[in-house]
MDAnalysis code that builds the backbone (N, CA, C; Angstrom):
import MDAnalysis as mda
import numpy as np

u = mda.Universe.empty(363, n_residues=121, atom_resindex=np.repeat(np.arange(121), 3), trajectory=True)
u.add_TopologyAttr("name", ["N", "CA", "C"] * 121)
u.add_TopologyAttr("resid", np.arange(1, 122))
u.add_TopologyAttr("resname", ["UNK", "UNK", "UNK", "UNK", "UNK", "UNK", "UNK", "UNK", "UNK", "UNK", "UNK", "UNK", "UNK", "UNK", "UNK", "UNK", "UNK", "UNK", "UNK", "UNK", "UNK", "UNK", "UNK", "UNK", "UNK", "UNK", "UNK", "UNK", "UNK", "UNK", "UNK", "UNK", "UNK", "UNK", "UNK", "UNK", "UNK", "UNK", "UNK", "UNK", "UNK", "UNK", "UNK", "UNK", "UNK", "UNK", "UNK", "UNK", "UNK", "UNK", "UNK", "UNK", "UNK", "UNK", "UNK", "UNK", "UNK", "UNK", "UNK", "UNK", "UNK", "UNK", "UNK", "UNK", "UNK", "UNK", "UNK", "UNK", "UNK", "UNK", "UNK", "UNK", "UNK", "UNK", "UNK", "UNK", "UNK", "UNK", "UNK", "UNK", "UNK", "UNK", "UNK", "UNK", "UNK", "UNK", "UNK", "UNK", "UNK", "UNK", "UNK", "UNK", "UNK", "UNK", "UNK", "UNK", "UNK", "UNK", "UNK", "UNK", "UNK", "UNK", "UNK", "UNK", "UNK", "UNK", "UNK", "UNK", "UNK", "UNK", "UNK", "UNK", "UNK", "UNK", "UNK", "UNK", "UNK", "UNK", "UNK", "UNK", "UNK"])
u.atoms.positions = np.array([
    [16.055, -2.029, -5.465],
    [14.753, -2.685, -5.493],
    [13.827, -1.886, -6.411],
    [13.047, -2.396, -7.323],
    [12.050, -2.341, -8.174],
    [10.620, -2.458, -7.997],
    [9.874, -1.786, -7.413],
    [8.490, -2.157, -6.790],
    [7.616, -1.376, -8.221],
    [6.716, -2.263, -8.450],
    [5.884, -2.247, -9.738],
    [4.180, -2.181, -9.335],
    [3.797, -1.420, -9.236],
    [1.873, -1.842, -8.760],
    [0.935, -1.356, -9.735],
    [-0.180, -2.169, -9.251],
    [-1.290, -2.034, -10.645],
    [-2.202, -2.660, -9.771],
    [-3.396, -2.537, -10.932],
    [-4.379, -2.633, -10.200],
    [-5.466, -2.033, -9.421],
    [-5.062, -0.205, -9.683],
    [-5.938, 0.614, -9.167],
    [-7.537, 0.768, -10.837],
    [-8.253, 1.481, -10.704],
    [-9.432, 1.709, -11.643],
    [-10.489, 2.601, -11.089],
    [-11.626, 2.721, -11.428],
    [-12.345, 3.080, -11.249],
    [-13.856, 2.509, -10.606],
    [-14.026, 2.318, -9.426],
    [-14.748, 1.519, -8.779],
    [-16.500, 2.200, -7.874],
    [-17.507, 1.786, -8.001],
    [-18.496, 2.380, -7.361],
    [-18.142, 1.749, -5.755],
    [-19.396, 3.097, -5.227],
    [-19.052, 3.092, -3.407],
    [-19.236, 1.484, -3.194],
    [-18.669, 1.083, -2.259],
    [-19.072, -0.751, -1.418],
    [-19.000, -1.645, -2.847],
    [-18.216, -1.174, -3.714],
    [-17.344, -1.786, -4.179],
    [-15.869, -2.813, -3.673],
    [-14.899, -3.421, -4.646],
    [-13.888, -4.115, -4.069],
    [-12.236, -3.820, -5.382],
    [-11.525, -3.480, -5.294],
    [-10.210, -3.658, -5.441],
    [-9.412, -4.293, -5.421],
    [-8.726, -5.160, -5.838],
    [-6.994, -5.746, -5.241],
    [-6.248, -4.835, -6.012],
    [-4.869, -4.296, -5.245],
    [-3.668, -4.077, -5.657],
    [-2.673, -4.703, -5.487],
    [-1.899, -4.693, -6.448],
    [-0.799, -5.388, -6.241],
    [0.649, -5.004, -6.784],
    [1.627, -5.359, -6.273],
    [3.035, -4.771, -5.680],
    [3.683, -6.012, -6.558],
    [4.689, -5.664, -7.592],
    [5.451, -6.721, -7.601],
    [6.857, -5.994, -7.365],
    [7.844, -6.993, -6.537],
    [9.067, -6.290, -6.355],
    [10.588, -7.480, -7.299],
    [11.283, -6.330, -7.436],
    [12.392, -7.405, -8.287],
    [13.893, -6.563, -7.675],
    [14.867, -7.184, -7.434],
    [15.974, -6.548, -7.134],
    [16.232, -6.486, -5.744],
    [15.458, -6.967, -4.840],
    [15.264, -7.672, -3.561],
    [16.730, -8.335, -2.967],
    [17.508, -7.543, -2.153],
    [19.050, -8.085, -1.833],
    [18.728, -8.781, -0.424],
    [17.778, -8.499, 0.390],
    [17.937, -9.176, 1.887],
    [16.377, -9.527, 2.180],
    [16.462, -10.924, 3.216],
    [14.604, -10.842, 3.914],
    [14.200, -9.849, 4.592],
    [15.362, -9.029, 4.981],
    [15.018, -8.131, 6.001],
    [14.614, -6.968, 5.777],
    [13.336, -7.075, 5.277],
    [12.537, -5.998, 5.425],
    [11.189, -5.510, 5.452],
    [10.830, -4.517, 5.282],
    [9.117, -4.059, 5.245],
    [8.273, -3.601, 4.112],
    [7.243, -4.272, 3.732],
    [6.459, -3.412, 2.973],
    [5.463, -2.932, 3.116],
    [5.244, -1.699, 2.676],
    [3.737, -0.530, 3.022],
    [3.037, -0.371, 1.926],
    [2.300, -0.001, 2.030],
    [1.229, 0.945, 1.105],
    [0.895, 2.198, 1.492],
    [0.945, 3.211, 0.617],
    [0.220, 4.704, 1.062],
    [-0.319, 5.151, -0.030],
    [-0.914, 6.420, 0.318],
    [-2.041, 6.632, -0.849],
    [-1.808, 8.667, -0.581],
    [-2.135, 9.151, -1.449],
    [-2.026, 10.498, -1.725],
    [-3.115, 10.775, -3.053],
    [-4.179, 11.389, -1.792],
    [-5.459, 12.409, -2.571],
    [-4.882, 13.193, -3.199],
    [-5.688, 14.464, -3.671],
    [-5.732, 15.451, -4.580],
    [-5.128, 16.507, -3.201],
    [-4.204, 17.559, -3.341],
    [-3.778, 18.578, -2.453],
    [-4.240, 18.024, -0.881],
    [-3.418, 16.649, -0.956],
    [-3.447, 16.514, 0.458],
    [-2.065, 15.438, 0.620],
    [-1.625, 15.522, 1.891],
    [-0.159, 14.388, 1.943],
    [-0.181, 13.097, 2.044],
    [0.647, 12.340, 1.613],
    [1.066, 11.062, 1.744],
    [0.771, 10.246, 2.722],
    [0.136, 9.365, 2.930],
    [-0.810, 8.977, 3.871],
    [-0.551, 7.225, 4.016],
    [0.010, 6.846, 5.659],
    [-0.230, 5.358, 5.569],
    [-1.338, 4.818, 5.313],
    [-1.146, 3.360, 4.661],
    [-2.261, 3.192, 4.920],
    [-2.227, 1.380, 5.413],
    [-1.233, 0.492, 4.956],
    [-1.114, -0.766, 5.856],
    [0.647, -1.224, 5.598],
    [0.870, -1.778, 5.755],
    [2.102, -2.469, 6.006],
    [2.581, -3.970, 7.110],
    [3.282, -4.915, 5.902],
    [4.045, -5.373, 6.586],
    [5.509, -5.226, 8.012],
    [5.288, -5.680, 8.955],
    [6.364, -5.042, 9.357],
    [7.811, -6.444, 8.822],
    [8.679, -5.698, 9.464],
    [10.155, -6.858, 9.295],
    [9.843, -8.533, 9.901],
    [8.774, -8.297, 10.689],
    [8.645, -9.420, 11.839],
    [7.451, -9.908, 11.316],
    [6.727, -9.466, 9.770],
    [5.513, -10.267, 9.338],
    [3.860, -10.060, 10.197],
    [4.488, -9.201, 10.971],
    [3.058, -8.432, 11.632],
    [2.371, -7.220, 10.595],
    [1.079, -7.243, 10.477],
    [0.644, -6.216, 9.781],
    [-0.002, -5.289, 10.529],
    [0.099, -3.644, 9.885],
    [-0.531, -2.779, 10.497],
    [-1.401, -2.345, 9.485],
    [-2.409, -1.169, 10.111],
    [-3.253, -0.850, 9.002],
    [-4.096, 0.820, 9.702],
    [-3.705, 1.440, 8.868],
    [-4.542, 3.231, 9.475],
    [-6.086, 2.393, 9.649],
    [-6.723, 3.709, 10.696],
    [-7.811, 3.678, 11.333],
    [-8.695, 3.808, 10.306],
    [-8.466, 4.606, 9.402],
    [-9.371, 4.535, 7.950],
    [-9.870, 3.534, 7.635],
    [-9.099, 2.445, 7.223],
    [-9.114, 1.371, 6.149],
    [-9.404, -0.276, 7.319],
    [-9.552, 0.203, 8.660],
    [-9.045, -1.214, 9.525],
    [-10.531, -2.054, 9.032],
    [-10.649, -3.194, 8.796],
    [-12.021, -3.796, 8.930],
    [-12.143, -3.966, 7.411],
    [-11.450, -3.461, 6.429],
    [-11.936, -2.918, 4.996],
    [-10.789, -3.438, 4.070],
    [-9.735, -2.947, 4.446],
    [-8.576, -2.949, 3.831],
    [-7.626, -4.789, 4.306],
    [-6.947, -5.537, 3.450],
    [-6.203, -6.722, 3.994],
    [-5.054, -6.608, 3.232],
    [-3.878, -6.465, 3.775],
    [-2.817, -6.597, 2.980],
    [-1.865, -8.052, 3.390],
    [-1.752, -8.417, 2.210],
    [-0.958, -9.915, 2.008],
    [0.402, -9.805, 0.891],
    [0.980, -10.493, 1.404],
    [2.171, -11.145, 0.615],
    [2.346, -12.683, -0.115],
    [3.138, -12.902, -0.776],
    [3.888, -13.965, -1.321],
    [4.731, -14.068, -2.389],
    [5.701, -14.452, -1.867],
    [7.184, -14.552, -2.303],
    [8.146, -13.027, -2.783],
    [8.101, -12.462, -3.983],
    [8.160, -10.903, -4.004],
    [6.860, -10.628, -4.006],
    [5.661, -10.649, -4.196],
    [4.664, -9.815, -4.325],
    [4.039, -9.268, -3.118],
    [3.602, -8.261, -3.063],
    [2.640, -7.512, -1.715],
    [1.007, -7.259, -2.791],
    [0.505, -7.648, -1.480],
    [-1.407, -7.095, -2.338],
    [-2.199, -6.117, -1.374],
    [-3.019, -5.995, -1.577],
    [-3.982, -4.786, -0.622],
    [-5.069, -5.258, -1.454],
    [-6.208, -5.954, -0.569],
    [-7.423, -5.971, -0.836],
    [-7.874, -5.167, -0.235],
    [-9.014, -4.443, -1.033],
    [-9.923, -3.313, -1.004],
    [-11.170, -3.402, -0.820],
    [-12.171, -3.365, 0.253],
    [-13.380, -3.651, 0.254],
    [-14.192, -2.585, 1.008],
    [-15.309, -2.652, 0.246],
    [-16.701, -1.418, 1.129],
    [-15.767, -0.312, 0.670],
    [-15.007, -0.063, -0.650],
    [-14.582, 1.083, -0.853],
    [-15.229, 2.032, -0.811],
    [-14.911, 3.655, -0.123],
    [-15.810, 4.703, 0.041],
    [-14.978, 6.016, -0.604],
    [-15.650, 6.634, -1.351],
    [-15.510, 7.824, -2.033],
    [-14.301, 8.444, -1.670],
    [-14.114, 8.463, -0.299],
    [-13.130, 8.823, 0.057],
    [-11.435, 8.568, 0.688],
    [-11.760, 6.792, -0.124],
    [-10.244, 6.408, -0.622],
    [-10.407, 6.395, -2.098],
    [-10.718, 7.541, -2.661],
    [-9.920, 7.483, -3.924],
    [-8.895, 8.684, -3.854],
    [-7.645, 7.672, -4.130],
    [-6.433, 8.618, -3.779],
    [-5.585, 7.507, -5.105],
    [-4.071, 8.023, -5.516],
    [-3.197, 7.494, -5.788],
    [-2.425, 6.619, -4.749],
    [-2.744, 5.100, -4.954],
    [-1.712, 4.217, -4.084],
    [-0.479, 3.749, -4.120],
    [0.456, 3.980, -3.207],
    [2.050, 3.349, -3.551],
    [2.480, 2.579, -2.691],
    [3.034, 1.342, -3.258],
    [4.132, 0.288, -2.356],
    [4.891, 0.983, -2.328],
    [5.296, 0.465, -1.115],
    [7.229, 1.143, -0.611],
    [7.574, 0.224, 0.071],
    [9.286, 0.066, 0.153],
    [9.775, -1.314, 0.502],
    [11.329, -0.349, 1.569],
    [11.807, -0.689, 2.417],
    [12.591, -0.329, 3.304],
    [13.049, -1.975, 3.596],
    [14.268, -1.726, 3.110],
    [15.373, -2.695, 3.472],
    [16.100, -2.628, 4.648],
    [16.443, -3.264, 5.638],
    [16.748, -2.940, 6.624],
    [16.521, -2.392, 7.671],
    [15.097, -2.413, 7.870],
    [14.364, -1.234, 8.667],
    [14.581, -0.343, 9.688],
    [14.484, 0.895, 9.349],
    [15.173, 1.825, 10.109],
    [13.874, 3.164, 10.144],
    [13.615, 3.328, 11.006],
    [12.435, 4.674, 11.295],
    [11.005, 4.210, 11.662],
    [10.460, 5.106, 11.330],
    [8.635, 4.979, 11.684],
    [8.170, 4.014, 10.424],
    [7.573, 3.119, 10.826],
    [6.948, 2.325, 9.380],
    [5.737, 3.137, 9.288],
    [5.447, 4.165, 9.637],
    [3.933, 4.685, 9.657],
    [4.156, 5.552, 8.826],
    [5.793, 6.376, 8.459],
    [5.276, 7.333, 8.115],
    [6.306, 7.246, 6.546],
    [5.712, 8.090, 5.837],
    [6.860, 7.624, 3.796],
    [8.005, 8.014, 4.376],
    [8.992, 8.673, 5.091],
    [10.068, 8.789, 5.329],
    [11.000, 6.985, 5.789],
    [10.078, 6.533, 6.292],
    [10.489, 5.237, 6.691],
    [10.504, 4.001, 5.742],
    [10.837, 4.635, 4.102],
    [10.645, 3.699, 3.814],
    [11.946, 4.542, 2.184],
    [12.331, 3.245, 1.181],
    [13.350, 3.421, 0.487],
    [13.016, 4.093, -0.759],
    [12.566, 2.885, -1.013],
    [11.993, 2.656, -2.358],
    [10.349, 2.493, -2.753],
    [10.304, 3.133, -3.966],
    [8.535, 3.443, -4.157],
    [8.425, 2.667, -5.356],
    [6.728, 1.975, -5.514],
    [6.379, 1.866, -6.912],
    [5.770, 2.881, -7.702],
    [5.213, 3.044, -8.661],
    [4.851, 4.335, -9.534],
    [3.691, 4.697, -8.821],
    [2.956, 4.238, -8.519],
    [1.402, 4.416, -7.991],
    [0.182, 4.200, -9.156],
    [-0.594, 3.609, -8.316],
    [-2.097, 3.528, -9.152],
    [-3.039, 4.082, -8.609],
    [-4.127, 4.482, -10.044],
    [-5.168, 5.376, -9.430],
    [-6.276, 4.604, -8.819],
    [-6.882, 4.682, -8.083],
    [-8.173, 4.015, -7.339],
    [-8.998, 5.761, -7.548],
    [-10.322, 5.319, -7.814],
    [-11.419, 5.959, -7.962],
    [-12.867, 5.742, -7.584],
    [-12.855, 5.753, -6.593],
    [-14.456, 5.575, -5.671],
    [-15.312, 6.599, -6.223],
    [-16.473, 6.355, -7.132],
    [-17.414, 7.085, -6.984],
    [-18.766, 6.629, -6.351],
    [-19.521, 7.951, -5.882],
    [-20.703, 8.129, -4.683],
    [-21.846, 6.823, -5.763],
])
């Protein structure tokens, strides 16, 4: 699997974002997609996801703010009331077959490159 995202930039505070995920090389329905994000000297961080069963989750950070959607291969993450302190590098990840914590990057296969998001004050 091939996960491709774009769509990060440079955005003022209570600003808005979409990202988006395109995936290609997709062998089964059965599976999950996430998003995480990684600041400057800090770790890899959930931040929403599809699960296998089409339920979405979403960190306590982003709940109220953040919407992540699908269709057909693509995954998106709308971004809203962005605050200074989601500007991090964001990555899709896709886990085929789901197996582990969907919360955490170990639980997942395959990554896209990441995009930068940039909240300034």
């Amino acid at each position: 699997v091939q996960l491709q995202a774009c769509g990060g930039g440079l955005v003022q505070a209570g600003g808005s974002l979409r990202l988006s995920c395109a995936a290609s090389g997709r062998t089964t329905s059965n599976y999950r997609m996430g998003w995480f994000r990684q600041a400057p000297r800090k770790e890899r961080e959930f931040v929403a996801a599809f699960s296998d069963f089409g339920e979405t989750y979403y960190a306590d950070p982003v709940k109220g703010r953040f919407t992540i959607s699908r269709d057909n291969d693509n995954a998106y993450l709308q971004m809203d009331s962005l605050k200074p302190e989601d500007t991090a590098v964001y990555y899709c990840a896709e886990d085929q077959y789901p197996y582990g914590s969907m919360w955490a990057s170990s639980g997942y296969d395959y990554w896209g490159q990441g995009t930068q998001v940039t909240v300034s004050s």
